[in-house]
C-alpha positions in Angstrom: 14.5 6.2 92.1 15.3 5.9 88.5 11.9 6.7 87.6 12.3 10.1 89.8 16.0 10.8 88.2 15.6 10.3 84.9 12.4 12.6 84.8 14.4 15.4 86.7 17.5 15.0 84.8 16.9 13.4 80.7 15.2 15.1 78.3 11.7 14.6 78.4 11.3 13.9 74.8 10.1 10.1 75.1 6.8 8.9 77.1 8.0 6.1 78.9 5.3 3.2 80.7 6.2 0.7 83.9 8.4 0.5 85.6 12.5 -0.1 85.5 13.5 -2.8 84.0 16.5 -4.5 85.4 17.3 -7.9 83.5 16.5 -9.5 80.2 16.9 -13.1 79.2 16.0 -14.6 76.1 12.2 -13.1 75.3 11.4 -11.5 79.2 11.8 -8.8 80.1 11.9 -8.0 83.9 11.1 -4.9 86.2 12.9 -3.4 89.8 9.7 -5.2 91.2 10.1 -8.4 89.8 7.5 -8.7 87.0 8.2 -10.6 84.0 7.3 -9.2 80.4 6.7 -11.0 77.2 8.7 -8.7 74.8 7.4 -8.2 71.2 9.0 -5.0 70.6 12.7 -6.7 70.9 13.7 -2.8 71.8 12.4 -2.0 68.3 13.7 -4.5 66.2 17.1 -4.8 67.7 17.0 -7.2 70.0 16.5 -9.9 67.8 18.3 -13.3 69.2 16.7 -12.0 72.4 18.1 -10.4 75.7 21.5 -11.5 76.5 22.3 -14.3 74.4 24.9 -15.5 76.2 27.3 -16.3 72.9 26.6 -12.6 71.9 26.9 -11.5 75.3 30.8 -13.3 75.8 31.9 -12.1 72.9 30.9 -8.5 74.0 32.9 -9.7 77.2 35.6 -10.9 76.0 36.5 -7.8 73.5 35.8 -5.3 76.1 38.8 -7.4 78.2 41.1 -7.5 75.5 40.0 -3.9 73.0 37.9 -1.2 73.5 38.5 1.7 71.1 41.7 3.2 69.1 39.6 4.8 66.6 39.3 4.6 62.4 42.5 5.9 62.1 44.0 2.2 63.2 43.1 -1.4 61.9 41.2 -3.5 64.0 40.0 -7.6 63.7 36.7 -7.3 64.5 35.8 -4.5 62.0 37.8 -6.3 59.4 36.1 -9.5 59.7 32.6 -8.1 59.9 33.0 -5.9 57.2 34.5 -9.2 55.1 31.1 -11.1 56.2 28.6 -8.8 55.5 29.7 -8.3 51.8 30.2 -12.2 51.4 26.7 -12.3 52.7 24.9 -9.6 50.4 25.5 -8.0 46.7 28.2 -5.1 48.2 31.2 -4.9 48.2 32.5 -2.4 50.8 31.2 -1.2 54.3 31.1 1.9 56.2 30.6 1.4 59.9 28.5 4.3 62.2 26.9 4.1 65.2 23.6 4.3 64.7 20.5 4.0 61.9 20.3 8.0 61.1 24.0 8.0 60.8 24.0 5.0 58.3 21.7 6.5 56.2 23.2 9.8 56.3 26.5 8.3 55.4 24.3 7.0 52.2 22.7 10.1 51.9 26.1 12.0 51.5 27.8 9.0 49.5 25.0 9.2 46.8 25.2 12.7 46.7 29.1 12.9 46.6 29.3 9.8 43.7 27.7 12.5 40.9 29.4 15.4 42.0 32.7 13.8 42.1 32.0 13.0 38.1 31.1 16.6 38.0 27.6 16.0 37.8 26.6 19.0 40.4 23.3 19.7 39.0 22.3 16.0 40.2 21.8 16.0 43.6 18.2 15.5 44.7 16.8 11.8 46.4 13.9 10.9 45.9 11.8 9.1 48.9 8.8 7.3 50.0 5.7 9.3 51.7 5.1 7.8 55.0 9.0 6.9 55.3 11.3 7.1 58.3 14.8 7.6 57.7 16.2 9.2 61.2 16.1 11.9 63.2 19.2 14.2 61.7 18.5 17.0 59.8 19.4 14.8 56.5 17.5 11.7 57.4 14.6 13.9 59.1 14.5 15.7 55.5 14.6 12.4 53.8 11.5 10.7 56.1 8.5 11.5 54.4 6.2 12.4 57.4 5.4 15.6 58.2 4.7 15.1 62.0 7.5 14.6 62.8 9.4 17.7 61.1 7.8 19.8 63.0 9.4 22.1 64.6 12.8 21.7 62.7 12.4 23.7 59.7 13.6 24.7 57.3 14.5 21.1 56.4 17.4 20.5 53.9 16.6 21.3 50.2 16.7 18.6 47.7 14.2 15.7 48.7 11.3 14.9 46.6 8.4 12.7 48.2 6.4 10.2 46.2 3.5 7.7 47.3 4.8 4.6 47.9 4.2 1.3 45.8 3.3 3.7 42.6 5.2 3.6 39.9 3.8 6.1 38.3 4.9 8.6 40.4 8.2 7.7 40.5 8.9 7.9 37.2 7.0 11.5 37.0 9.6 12.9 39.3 12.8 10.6 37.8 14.6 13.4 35.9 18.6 14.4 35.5 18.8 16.1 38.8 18.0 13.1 40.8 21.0 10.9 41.9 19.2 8.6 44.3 16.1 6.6 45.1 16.2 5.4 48.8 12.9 3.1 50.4 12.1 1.1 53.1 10.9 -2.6 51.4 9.4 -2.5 54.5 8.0 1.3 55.6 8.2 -0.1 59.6 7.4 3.7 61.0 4.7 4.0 58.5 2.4 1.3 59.3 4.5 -1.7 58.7 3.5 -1.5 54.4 5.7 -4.0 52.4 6.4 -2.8 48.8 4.6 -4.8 46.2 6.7 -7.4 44.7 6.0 -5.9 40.9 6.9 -2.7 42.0 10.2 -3.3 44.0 11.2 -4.3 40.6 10.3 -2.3 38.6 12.2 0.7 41.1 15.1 -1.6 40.1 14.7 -1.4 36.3 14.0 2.1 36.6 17.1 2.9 38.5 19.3 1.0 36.1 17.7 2.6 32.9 18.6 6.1 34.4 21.6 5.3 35.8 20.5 6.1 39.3 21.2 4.7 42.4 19.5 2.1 44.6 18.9 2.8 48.1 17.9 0.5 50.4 17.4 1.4 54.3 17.5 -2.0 56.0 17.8 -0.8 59.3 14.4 -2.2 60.5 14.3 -5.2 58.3 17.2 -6.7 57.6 19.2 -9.4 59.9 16.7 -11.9 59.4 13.6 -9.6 60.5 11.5 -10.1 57.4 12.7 -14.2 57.0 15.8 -13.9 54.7 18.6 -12.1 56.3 18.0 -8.7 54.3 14.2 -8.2 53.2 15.1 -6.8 49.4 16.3 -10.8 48.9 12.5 -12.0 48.6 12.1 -9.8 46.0 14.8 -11.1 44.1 16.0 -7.6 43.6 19.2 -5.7 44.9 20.0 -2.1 45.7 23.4 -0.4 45.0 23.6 1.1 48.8 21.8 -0.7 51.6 22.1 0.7 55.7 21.6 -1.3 58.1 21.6 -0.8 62.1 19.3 -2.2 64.9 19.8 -5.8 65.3 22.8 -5.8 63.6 24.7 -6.2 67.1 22.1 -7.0 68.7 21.6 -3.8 71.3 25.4 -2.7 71.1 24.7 0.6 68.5 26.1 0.2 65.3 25.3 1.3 61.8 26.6 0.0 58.5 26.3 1.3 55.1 27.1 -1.2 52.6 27.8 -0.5 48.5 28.8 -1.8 45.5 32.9 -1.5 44.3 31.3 1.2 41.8 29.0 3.2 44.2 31.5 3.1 46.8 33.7 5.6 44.3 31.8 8.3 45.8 33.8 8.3 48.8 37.3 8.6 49.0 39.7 9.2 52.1 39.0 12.3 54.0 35.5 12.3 52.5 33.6 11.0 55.5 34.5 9.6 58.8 33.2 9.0 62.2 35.2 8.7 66.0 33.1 5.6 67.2 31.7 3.8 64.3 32.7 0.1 64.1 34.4 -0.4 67.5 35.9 -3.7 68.5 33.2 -4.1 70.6 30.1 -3.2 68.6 31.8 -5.3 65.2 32.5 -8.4 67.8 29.3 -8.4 69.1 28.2 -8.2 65.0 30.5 -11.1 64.1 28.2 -13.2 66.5 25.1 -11.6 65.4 25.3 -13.0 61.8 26.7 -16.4 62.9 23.7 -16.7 65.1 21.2 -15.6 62.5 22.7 -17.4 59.5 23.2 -20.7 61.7 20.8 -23.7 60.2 17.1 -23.5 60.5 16.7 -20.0 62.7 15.7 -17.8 58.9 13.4 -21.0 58.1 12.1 -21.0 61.3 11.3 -17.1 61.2 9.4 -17.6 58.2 7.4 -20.3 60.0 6.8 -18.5 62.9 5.4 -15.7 60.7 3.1 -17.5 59.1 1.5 -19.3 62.0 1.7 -15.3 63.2 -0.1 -13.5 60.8 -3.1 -16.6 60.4 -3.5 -16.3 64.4 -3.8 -12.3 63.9 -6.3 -12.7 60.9 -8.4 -14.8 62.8 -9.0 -12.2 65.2 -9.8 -10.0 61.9 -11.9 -12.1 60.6 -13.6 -11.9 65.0 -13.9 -8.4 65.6 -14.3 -5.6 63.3 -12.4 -3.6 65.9 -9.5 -5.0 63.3 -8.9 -3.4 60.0 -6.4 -5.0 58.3 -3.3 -7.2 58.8 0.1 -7.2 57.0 3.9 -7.4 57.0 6.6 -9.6 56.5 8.2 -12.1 58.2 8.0 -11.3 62.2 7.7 -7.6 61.4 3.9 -7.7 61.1 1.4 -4.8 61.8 -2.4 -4.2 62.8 -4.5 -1.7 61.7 -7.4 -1.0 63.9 -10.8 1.0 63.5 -10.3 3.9 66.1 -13.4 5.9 65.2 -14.8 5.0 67.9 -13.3 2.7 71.4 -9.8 2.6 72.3 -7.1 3.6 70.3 -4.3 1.5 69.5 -2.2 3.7 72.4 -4.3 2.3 74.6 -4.2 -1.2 73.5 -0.5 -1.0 74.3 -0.9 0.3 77.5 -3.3 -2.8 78.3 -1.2 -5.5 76.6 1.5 -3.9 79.2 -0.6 -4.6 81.8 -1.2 -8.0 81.2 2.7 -8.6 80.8 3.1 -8.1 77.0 5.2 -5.5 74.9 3.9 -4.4 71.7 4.6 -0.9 69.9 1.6 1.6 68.6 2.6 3.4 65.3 0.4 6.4 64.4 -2.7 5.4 67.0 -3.9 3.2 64.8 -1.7 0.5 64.3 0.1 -2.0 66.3 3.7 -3.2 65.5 4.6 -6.5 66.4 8.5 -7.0 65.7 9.4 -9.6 68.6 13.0 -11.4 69.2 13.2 -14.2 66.1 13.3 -16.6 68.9 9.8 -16.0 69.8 8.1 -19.3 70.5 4.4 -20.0 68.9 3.4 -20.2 72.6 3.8 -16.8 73.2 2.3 -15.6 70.3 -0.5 -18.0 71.5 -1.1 -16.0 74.6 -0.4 -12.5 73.2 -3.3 -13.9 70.6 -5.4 -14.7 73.5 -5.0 -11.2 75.2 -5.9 -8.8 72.2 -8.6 -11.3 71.7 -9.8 -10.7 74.9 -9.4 -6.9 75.1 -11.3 -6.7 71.7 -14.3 -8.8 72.5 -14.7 -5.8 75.5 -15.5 -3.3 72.6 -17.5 -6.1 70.3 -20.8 -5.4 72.1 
């Protein structure tokens, strides 16, 4: 039935697989029929503690008995305190709540934009962004994401975005004039084949920033909260940003958005200048509050880097098996595989067999899978998902 309803009544703008699911606990996933599904999707990122973690899951509970909603134009607890975390926790020092990743990033969008013409500085308005990024689906963010397959369709797109290859410095620095107020990158591109930045050149987006007096975007939404092994992926690189969004796993499948800034970027934005109904609810910031404590608790970002190294040598071996497999890469359990589709399956169709088999993995551009599983993923699991794309690519070795 809610296969049959939701294709008569949605939108059909997503191809969906399986059946409905019905429950979630911990890494499973399970359907209306009763079959159980090793998630390594986590919902894309979000689901990172897993499927109802029941702390996360009582907190949600218990604010949704007690507050539900008065809008931004009250205080509340819960959006005070997670606000007060999140800048203990990182280099910012003030938070803008949303609902969702596009929104975060437009909010950083409009507050790097707003920062220079506030000073006067109207001529400096252009951002500069990362081919084969993916910032969102607004017109903004869609004008920010440097792919062009997805934008068709929408155009014209909003002027003022400038796209350079990624990890080239070079490039950057051709483009860097007066009339750019921003730089914003993934450290991770997720959408664009899961492509860390090189550590050298992280940092030297950093010192070119500062020399210039431009600012430092960061979109965190797929990495950060402990995804790439620290709790935001830009701390590896011993570098920080002067904006940073962040979304997904924040609250861990409650949607919520968070743009976070320095005292001095945060200028940009004064009150009036930018709002939202829904952003930060009691329920969405409790069910943060637990998130962090959850993530930050002893030995679970050590354990994620663990897990991701055991990972990504179980995933070269199979390189090193079949040349069905390209190249591996990523960071922490954000990790993606490039496959050869001249010729045999496509990596489509790889999902579509791993889902068979009881396993959820993600295809990005036909050619890659994307493995971003809950944190809690257990080195059994990635034992048998091993097992299963070893199995389905020793049917194309011969």
């Amino acid at each position: 039935m809610s296969i049959e309803l939701t294709q008569d009544h949605v939108f059909q703008t997503y191809s969906r697989q399986g059946r409905p699911f019905v429950k979630g606990r911990g890494t499973k996933l399970y359907d209306d029929q009763g079959n159980e599904y090793t998630d390594f999707l986590a919902g894309i990122a979000v689901c990172s503690m897993g499927h109802c973690h029941p702390d996360i899951t009582a907190a949600i509970c218990a604010q949704a008995a007690t507050l539900v909603h008065v809008s931004n134009l009250f205080y509340t607890r819960p959006q005070a305190e997670l606000a007060k975390v999140l800048t203990e926790k990182s280099f910012a020092d003030r938070v803008f709540f949303a609902n969702s990743g596009a929104e975060a990033n437009e909010a950083a969008i409009k507050l790097a934009r707003r920062f220079f013409q506030a000073k006067g500085e109207t001529d400096r308005f252009k951002i500069v962004t990362m081919q084969q990024s993916f910032h969102g689906r607004t017109m903004a963010t869609l004008s920010a994401t440097g792919q062009d397959k997805i934008k068709k369709g929408f155009y014209p797109l909003l002027d003022g975005f400038i796209h350079v290859p990624f990890n080239d410095i070079e490039a950057l620095k051709a483009v860097l004039d007066d009339t750019v107020c921003a730089v914003m990158m993934e450290p991770v591109q997720g959408e664009g084949g899961v492509i860390p930045a090189d550590p050298e050149y992280i940092k030297a987006v950093r010192q070119l920033c500062t020399d210039t007096g431009t600012l430092l975007v960061f979109d965190e939404i797929q990495t950060g909260m402990g995804r790439c092994g620290t709790l935001f992926a830009h701390e590896s690189y011993d570098v920080t940003p002067d904006i940073m969004t962040l979304a997904k796993a924040l609250a861990n499948g409650v949607p919520i958005g968070a743009m976070l800034a320095t005292e001095t970027a945060a200028q940009g934005f004064d009150i009036g200048s930018h709002a939202t109904t829904f952003g930060g609810t009691p329920i969405a910031t409790a069910a943060g509050l637990e998130m962090i404590r959850l993530i930050c608790q002893e030995g679970l970002l050590a354990s994620v880097r663990e897990k991701s190294a055991y990972f990504l040598e179980q995933l070269n071996v199979l390189k090193e098996k079949h040349q069905k497999v390209v190249d591996v890469r990523g960071r922490g359990l954000l990790l993606g595989m490039e496959l050869d589709i001249s010729k045999g399956k496509t990596a489509t169709e790889y999902v579509s067999e791993c889902f068979k088999k009881g396993f959820i993995i993600n295809a990005i551009q036909d050619k890659i899978l994307r493995f971003a599983p809950p944190l809690i993923i257990g080195t059994a699991e990635i034992n048998q998902l091993v097992a299963v794309l070893d199995s389905l690519f020793a049917g194309e070795d011969h």
